[in-house]
N, C-alpha and C positions, 0 to 999 in steps of 0.2 A: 439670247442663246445660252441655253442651262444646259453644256455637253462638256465634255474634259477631251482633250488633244486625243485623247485614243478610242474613246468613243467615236471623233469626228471619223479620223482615221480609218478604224476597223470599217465605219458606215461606206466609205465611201471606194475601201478594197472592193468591197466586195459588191459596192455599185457597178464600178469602171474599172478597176483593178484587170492588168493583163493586156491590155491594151498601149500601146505606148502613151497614146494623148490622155489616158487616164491615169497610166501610173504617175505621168507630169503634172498631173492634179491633187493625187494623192503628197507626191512630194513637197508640189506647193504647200499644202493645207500643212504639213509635217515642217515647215521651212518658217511660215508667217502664224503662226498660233498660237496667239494672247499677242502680238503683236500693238502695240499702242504709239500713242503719237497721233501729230493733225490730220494725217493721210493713212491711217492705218485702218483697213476694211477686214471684216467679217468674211467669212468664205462664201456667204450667200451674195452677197457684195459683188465680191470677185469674178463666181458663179456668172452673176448679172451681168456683169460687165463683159464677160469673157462672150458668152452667148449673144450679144448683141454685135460684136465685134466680126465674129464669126457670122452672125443671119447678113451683115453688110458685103461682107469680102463674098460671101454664098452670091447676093443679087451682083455684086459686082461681074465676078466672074463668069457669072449665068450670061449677063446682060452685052459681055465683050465676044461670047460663044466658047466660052472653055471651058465645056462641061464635066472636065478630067475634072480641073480647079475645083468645081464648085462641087460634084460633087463628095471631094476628098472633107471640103468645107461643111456639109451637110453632114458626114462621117461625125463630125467632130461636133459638130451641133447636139446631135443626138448621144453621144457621150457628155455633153455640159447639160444637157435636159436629166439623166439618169443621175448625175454626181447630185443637181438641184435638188431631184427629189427626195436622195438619200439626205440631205440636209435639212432639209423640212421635213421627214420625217422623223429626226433628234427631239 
């Protein structure tokens, strides 16, 4: 990843930015960058992780009949799919 904290940043205002669960993204990436150490992820990392997290709790909630839940969970899917992209395309 060849990008400096404010590149990542700016990319990703203005992927998700204005949203709450994207500006929590934006903070993140503003919060953990150049981060190091045994446990220390990259924001595509994160990204990943945060997206899977989210497709689970999605079928969970689907699967129990809380369609509010799940799809507040899908909202939020699709704000981690748009932040991803803005990070692959750095």
């Amino acid at each position: 990843m060849a990008y400096t904290k404010e590149q990542l940043v700016d990319a990703l205002k203005k992927a998700v930015g204005g949203t709450a669960y994207g500006d929590a993204i934006v903070a993140k990436a503003e919060e953990t960058y150049g981060e190091t150490g045994k446990y220390a992820q990259d924001m595509k990392d994160r990204l990943d992780e945060s997206l899977g997290v989210l497709k689970a709790y999605a079928r969970i909630h689907k699967d129990a009949g809380k369609e509010a839940m799940a799809t507040a969970e899908e909202d939020k899917i699709a704000i981690v799919e748009k932040a991803l992209d803005a990070v692959k395309a750095l």
